[in-house]
N, CA, C and O of each residue as an XYZ file, in Angstrom:
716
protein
N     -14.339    -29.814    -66.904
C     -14.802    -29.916    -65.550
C     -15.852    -28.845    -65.285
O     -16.020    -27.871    -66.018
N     -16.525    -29.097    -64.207
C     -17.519    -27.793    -63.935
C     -17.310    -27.320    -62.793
O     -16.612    -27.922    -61.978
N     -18.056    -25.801    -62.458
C     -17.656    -25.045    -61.622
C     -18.784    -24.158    -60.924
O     -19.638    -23.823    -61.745
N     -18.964    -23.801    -59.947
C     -19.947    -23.305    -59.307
C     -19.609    -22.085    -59.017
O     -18.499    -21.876    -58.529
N     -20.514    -21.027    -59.264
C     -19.743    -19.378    -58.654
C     -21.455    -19.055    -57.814
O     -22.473    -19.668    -57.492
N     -20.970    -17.919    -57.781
C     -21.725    -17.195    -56.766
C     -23.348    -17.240    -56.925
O     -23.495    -17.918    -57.942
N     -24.446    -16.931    -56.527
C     -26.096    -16.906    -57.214
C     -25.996    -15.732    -57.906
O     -24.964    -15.072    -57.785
N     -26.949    -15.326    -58.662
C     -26.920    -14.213    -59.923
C     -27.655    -13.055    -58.767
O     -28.114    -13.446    -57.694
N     -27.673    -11.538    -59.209
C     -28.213    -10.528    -58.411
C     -29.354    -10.368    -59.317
O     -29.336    -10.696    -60.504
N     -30.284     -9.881    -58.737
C     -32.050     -9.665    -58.830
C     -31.710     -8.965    -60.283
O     -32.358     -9.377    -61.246
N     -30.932     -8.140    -60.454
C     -30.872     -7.157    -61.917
C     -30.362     -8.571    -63.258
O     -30.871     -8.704    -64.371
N     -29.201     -9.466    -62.617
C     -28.985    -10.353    -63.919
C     -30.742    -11.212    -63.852
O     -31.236    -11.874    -64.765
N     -31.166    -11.011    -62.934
C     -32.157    -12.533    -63.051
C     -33.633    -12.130    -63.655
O     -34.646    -12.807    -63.482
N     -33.570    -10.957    -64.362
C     -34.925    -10.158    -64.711
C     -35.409    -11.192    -65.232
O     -36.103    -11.953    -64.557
N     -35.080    -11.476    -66.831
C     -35.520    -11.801    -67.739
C     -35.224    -13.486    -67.734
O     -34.790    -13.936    -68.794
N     -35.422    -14.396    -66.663
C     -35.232    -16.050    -66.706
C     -36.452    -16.414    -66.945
O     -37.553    -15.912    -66.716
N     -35.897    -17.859    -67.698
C     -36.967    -18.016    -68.275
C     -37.990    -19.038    -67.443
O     -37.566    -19.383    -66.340
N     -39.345    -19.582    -67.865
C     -39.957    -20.103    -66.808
C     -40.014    -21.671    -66.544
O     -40.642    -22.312    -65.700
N     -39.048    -22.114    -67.666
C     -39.176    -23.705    -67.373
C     -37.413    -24.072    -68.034
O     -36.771    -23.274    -68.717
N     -37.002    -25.247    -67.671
C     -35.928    -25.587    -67.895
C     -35.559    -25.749    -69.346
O     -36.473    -26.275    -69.979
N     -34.214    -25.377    -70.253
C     -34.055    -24.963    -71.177
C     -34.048    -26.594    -72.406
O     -34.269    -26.729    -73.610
N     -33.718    -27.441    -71.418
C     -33.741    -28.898    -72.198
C     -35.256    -29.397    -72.701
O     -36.377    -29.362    -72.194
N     -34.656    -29.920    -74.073
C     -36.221    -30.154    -74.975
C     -37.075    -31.180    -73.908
O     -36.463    -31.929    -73.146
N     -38.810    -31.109    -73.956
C     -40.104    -32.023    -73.252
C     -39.043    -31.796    -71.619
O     -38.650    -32.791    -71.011
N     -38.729    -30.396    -71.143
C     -38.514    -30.406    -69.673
C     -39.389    -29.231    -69.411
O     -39.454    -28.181    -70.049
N     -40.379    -29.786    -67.824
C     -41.254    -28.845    -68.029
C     -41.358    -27.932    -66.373
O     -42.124    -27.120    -65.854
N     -39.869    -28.780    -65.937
C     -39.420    -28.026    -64.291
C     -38.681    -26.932    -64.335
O     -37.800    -26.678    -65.156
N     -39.141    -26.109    -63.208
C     -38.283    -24.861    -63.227
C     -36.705    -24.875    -63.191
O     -35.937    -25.753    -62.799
N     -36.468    -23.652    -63.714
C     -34.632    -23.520    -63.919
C     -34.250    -23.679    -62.443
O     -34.974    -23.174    -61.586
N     -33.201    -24.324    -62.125
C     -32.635    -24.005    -60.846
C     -30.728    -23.098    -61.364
O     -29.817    -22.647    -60.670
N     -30.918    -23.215    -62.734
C     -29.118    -22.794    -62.585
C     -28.727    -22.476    -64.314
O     -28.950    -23.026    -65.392
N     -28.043    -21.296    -63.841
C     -27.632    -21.318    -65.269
C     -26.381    -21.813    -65.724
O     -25.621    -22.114    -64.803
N     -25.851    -22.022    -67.105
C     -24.714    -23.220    -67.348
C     -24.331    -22.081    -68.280
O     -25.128    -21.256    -68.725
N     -22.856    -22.131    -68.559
C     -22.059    -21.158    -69.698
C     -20.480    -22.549    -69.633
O     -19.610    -22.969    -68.870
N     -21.124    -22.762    -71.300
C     -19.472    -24.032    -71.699
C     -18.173    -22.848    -72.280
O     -18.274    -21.846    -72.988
N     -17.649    -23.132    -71.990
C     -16.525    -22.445    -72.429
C     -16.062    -21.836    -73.329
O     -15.100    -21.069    -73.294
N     -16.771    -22.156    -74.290
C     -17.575    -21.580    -75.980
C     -18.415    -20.911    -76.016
O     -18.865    -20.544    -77.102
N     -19.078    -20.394    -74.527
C     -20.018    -19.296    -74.504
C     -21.333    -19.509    -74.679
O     -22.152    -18.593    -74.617
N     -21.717    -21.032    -74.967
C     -22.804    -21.076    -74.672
C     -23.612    -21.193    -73.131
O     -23.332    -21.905    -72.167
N     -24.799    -20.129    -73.332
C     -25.225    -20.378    -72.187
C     -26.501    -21.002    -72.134
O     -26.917    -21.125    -73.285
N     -27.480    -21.549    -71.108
C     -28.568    -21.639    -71.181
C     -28.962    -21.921    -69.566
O     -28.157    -21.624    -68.684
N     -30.539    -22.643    -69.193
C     -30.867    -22.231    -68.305
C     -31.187    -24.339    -67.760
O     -31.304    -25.154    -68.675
N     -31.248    -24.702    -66.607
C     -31.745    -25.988    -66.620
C     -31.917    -26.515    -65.042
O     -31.183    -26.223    -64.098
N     -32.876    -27.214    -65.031
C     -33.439    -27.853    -63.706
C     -32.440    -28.578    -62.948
O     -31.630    -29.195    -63.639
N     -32.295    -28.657    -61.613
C     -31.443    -29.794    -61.342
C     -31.353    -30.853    -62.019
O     -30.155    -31.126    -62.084
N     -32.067    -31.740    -62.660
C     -32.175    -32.811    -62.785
C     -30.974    -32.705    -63.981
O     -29.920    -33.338    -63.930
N     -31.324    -31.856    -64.969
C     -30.163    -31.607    -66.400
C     -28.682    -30.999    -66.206
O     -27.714    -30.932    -66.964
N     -28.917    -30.560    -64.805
C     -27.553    -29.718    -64.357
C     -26.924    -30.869    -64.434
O     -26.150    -31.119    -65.358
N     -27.250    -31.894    -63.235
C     -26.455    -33.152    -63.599
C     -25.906    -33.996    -64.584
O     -24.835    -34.585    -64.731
N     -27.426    -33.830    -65.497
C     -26.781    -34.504    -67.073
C     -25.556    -33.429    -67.592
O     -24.511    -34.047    -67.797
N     -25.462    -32.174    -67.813
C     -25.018    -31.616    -68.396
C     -23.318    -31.096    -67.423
O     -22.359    -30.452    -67.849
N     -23.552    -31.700    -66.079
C     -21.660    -32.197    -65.532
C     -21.673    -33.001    -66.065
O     -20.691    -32.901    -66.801
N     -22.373    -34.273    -66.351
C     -21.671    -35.359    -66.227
C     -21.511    -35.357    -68.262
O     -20.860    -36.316    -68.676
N     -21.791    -34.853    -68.834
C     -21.869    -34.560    -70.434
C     -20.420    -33.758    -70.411
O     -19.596    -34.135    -71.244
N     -20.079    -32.774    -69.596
C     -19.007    -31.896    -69.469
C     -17.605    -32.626    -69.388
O     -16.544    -32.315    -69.930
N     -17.953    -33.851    -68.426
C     -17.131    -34.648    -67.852
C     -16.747    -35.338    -69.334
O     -15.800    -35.001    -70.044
N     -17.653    -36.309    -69.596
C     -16.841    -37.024    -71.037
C     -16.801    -36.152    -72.283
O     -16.740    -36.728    -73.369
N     -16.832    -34.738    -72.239
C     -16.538    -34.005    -72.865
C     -15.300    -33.578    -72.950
O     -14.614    -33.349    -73.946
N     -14.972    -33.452    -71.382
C     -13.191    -33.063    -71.343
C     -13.590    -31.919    -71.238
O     -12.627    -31.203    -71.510
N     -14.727    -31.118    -70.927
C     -14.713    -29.780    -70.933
C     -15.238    -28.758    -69.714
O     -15.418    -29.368    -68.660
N     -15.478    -27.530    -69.659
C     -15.585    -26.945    -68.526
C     -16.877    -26.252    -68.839
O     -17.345    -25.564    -69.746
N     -17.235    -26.732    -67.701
C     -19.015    -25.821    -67.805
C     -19.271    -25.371    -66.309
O     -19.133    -26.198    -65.408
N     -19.653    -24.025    -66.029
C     -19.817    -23.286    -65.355
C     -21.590    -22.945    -64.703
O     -22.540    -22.350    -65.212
N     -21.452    -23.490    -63.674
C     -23.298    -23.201    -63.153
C     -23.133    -22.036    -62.229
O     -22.094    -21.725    -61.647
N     -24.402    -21.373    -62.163
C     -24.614    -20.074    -61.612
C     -25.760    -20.337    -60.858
O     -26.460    -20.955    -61.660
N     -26.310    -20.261    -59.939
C     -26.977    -20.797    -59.166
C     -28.194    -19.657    -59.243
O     -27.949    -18.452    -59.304
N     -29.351    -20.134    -59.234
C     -30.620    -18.644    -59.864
C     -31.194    -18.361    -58.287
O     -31.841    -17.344    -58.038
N     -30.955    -19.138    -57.499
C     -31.637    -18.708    -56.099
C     -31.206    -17.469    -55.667
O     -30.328    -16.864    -56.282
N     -31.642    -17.104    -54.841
C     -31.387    -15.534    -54.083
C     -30.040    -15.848    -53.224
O     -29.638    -16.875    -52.679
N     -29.664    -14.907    -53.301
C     -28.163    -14.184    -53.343
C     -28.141    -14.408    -51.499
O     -29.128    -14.283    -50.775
N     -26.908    -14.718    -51.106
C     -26.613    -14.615    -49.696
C     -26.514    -13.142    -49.355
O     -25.937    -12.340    -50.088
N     -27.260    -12.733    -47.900
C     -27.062    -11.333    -47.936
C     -26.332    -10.613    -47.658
O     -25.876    -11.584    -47.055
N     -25.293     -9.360    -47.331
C     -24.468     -9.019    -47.217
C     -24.219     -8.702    -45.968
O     -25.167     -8.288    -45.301
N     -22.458     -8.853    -45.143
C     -22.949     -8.369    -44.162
C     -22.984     -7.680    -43.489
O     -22.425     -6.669    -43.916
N     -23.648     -7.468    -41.767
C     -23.644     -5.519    -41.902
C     -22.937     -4.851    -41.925
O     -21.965     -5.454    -42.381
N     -22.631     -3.740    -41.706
C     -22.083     -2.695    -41.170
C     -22.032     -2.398    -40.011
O     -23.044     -2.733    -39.394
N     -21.156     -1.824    -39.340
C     -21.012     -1.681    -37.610
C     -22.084     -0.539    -37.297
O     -22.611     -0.436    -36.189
N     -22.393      0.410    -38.495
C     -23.588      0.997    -37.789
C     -24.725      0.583    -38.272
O     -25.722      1.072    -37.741
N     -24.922     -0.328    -39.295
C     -26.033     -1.263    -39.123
C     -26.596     -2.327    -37.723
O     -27.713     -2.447    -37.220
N     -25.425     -2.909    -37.439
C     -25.201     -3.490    -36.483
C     -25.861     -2.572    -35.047
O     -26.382     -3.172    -34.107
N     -25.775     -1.596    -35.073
C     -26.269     -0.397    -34.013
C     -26.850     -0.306    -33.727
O     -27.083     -0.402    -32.523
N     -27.840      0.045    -34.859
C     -28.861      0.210    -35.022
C     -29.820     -0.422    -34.990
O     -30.933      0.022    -34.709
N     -29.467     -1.957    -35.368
C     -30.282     -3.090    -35.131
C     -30.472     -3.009    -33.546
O     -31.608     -2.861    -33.094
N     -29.296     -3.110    -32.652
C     -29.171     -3.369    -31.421
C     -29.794     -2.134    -30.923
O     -30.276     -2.489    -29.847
N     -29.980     -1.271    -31.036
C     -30.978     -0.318    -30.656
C     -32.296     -0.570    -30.836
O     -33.110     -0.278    -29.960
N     -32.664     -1.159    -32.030
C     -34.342     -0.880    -32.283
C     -34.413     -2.415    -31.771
O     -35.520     -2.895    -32.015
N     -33.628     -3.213    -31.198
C     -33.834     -4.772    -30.373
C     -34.395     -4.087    -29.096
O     -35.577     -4.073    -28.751
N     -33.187     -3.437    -28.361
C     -33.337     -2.969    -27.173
C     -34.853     -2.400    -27.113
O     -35.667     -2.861    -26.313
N     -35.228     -1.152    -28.206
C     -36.136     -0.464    -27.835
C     -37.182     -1.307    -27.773
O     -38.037     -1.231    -26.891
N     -37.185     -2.514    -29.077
C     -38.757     -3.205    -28.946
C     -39.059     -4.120    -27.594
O     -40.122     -4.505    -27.107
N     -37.342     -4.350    -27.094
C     -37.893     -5.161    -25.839
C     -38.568     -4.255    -24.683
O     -39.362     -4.749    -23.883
N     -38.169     -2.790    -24.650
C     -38.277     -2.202    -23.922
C     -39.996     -2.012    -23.983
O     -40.870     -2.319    -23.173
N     -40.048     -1.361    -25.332
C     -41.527     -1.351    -25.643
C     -42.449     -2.839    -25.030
O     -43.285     -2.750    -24.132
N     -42.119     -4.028    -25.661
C     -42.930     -5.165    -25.087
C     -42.582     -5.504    -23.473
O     -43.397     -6.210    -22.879
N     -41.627     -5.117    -22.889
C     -41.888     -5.022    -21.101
C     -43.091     -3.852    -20.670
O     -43.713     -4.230    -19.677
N     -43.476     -2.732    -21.117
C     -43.764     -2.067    -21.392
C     -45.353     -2.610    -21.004
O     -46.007     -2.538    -19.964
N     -45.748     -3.394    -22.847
C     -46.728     -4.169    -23.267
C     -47.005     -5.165    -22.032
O     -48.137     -5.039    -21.567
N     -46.402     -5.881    -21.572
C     -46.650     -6.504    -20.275
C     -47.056     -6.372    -19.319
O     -47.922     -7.039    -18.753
N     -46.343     -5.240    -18.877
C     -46.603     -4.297    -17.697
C     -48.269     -4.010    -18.465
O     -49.090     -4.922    -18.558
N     -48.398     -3.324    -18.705
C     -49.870     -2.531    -19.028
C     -50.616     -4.367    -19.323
O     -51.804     -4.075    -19.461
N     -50.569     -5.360    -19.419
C     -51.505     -6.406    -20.156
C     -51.237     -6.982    -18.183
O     -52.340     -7.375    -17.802
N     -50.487     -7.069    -17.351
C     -50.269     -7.535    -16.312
C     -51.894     -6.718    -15.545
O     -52.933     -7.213    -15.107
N     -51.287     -4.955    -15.723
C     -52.457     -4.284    -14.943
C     -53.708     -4.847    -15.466
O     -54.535     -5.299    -14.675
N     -53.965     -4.861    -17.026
C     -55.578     -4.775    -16.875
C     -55.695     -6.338    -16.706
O     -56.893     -6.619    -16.690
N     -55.004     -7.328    -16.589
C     -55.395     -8.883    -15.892
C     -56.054     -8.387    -14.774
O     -57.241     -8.147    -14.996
N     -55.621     -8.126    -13.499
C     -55.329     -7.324    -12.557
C     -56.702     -6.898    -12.644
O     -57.566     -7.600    -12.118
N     -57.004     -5.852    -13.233
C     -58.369     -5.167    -13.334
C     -59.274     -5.887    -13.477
O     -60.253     -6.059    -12.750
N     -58.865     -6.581    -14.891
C     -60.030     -8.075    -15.145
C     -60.816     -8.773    -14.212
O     -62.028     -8.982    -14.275
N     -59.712     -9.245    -13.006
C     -59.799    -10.352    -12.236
C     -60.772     -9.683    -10.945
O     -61.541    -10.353    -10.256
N     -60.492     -7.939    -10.782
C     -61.187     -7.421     -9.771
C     -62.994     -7.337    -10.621
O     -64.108     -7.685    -10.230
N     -62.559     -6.794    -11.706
C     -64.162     -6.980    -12.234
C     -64.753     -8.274    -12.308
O     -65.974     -8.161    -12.200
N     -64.511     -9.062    -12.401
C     -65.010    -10.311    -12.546
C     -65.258    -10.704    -11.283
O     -66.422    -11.097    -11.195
N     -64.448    -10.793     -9.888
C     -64.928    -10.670     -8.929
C     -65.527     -9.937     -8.428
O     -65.457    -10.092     -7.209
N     -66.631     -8.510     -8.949
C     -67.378     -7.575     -8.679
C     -68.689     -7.751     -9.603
O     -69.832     -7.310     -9.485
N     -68.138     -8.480    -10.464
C     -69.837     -8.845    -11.378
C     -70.052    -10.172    -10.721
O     -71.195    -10.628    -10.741
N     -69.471    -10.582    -10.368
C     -70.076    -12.375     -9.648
C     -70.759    -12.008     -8.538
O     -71.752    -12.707     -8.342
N     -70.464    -10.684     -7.311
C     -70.729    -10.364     -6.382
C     -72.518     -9.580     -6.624
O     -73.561     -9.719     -5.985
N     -72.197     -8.852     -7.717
C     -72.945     -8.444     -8.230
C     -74.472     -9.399     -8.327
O     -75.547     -9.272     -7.741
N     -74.016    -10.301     -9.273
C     -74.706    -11.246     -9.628
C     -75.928    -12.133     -8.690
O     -77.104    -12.490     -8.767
N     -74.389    -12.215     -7.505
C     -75.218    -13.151     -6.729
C     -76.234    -12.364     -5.874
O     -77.351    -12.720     -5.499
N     -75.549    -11.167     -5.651
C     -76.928    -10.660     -4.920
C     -78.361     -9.895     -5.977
O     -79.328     -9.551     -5.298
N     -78.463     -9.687     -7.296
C     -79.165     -9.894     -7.842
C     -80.226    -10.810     -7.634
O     -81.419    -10.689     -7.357
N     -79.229    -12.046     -7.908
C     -80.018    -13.385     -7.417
C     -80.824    -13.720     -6.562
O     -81.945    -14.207     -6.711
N     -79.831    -13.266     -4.909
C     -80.977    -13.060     -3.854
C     -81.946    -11.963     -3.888
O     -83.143    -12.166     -3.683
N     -81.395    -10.646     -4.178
C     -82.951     -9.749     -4.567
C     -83.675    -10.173     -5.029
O     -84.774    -10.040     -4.491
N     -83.605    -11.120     -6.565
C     -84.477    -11.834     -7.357
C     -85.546    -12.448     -6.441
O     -86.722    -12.083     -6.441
N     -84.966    -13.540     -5.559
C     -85.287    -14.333     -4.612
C     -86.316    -13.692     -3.868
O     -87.519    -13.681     -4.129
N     -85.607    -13.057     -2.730
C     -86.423    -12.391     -1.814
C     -87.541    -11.129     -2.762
O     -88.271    -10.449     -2.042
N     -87.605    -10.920     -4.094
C     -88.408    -10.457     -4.611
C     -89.754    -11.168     -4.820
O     -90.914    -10.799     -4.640
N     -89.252    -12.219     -5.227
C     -89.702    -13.339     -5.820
C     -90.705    -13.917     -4.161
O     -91.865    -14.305     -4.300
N     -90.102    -13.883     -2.854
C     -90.790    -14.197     -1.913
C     -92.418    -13.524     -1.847
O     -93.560    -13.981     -1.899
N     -91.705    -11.996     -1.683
C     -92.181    -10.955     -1.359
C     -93.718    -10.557     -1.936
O     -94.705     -9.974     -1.487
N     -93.311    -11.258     -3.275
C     -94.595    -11.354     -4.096
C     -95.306    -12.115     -3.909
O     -96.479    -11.761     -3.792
N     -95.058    -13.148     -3.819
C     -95.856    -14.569     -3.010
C     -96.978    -14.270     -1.885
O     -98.140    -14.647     -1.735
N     -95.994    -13.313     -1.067
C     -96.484    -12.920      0.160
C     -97.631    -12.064      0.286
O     -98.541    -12.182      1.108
N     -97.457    -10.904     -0.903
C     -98.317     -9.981     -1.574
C     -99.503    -11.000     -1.701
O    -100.549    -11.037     -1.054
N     -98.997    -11.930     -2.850
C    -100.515    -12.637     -3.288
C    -101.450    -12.767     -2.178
O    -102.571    -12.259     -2.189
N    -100.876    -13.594     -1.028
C    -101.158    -14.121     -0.215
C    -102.037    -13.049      0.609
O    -103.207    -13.431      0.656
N    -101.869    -12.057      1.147
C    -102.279    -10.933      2.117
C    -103.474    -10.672      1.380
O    -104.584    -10.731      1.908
N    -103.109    -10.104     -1.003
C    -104.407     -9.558     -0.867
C    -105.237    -10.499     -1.138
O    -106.416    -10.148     -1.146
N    -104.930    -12.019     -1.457
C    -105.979    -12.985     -0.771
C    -107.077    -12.698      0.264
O    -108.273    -12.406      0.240
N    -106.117    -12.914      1.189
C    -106.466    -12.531      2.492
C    -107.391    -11.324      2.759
O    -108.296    -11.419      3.587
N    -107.180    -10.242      2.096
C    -107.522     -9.117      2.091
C    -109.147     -8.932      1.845
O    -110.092     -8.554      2.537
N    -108.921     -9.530      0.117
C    -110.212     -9.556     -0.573
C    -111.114    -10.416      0.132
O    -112.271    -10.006      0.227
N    -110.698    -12.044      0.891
C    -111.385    -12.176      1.541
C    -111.929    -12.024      2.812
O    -112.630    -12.885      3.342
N    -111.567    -10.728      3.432
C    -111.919     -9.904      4.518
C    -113.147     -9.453      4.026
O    -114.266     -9.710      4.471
N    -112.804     -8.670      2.946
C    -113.705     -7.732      2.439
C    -115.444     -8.236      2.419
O    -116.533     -7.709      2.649
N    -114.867     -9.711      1.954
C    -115.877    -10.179      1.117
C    -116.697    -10.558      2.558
O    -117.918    -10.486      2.693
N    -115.763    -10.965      3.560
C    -116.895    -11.263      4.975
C    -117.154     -9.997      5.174
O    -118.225     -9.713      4.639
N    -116.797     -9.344      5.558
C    -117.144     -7.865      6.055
C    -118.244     -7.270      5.335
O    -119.212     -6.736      5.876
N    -118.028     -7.400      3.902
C    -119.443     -7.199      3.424
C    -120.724     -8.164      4.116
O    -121.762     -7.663      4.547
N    -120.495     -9.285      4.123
C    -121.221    -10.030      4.109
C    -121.876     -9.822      6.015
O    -122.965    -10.040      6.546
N    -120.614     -9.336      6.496
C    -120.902     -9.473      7.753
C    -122.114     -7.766      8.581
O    -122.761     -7.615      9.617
N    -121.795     -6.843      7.293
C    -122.748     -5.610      7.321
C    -124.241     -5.573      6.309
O    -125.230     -4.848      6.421
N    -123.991     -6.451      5.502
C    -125.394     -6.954      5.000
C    -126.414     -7.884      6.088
O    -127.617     -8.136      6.152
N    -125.227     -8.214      6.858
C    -126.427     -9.441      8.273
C    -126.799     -8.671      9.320
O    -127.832     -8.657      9.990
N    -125.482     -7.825      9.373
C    -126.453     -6.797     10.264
C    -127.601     -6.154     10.038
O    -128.644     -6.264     10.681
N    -127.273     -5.120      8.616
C    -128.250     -4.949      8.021
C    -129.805     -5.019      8.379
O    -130.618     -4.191      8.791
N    -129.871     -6.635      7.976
C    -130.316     -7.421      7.699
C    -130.921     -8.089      9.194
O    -132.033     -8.609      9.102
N    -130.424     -8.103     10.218
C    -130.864     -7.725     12.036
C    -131.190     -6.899     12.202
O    -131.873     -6.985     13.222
N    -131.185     -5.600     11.714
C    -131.332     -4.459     12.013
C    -133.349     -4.023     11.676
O    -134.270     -3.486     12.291
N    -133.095     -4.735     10.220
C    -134.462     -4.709      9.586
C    -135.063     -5.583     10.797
O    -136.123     -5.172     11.269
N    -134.595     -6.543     11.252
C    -135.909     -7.481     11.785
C    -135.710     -7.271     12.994
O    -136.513     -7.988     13.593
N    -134.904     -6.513     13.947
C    -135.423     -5.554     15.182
C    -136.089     -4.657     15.136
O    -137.081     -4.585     15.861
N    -135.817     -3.869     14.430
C    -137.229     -2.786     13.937
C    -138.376     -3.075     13.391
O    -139.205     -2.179     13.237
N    -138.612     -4.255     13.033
C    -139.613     -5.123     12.219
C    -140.467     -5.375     14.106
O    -141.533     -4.902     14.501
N    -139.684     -6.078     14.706
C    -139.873     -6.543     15.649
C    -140.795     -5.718     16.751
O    -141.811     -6.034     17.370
N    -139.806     -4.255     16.710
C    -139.884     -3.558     17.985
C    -141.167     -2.525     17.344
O    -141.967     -1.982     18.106
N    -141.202     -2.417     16.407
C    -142.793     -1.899     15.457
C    -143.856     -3.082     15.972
O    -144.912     -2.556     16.324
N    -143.864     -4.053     16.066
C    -144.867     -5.166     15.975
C    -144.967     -4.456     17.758
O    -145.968     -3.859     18.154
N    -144.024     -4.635     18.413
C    -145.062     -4.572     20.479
C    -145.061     -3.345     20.084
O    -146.257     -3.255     19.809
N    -144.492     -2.011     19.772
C    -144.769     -1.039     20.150
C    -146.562     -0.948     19.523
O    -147.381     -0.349     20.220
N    -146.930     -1.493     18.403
C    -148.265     -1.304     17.972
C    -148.986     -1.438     19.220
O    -149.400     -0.571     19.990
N    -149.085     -3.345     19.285
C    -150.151     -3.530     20.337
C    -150.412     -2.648     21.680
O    -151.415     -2.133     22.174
N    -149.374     -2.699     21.950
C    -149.683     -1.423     23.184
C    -149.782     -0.493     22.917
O    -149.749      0.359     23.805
N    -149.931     -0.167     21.782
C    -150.454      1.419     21.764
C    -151.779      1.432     20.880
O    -152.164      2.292     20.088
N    -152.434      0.072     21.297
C    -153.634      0.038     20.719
C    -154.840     -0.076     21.746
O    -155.922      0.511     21.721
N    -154.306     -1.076     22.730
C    -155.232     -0.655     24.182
C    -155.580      0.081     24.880
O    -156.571      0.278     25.582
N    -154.174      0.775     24.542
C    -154.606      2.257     25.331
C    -155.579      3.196     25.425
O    -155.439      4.158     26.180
C-alpha cells in the first residue's frame, strides 16, 4: 500500500533532481517514493500514480514525500504580539498617511482654485491689454495725423504770410513813389 508523510525541509531538498526519475519523462519531480526495500527515487505526478497503482499489484508499500514547501509553523504567543503590534502600528502609521494625503487634497483643491482665479484674470488683463493697444494704435494714428495737418496747416500759413508781405510790399511801393 502507499503512504503520504509530511513535505521534505529546504535542507533534505538541496540536491533534487530537475526532471522526473522515470525513463523519456521530461516533467518536474513533484514527490519522492521510498519501497520498502529502500529504494528511493524522485517522479512527476503523473508516475506517482503509476508507481501506487504498481505498489498496489505488488502487494507492497511505497511511501511518497511530497517536494513542495513545507506548511509553516505555528506562531508563538510572542510572535503573535508582535505581529499584532507592528498591525496596529502600520494602521496607525497609514491613518496617519491619510490624514496628511486628506490635507494636501485640501491644499490641492485651494490651489487649483487660486490658479484658475489666477488665470482668468490674466486673461482679462490679456484682454483689456490687448484693448488698450488697439486704442494706442488708434490715438497715435490719430496723432501722426495731426501732425501731418499741422504741418501742413503752418506751411499754408507760411505760405499766406509770404503773399501778404508780397502783397503789402507791392501798395506800400506805389505810394511811396508819387510822393
Amino acid at each position: 500500500m502507499s503512504e503520504t508523510t509530511a513535505p521534505m525541509t529546504a535542507a533534505q531538498a538541496v540536491a533534487l533532481p530537475v526532471t522526473c526519475g522515470e525513463p523519456n519523462c521530461t516533467n518536474a519531480p513533484v514527490s519522492q517514493y521510498t519501497w520498502a526495500w529502500g529504494e528511493v527515487g524522485y517522479v512527476c505526478a503523473q508516475h506517482q500514480f503509476l508507481i501506487s497503482q504498481r505498489a498496489k499489484n505488488l502487494k507492497r508499500t511505497v511511501t511518497f514525500m511530497s517536494l513542495g514547501p513545507a506548511a509553516p509553523a505555528p506562531l508563538t504567543r510572542d510572535e503573535r504580539t508582535q505581529l499584532h503590534a507592528a498591525r496596529l502600528s502600520a494602521e496607525d502609521e497609514m491613518r496617519e498617511a491619510q490624514g496628511r494625503t486628506a490635507r494636501l487634497y485640501d491644499q490641492n483643491q485651494v490651489l487649483a482654485a487660486e490658479l484658475g482665479k489666477s488665470v482668468r484674470q490674466r486673461d482679462e488683463l490679456q484682454s483689456e491689454l490687448t484693448r488698450l493697444n488697439e486704442a494706442l494704435t488708434l490715438l497715435t494714428d490719430r496723432h501722426d495725423t495731426a501732425l501731418e495737418e499741422l504741418q501742413t496747416a503752418k506751411d499754408e500759413v507760411v505760405r499766406l504770410q509770404t503773399l501778404v508781405d508780397a502783397l503789402q510790399g507791392a501798395r506800400v511801393a506805389p505810394v511811396g513813389s508819387e510822393g
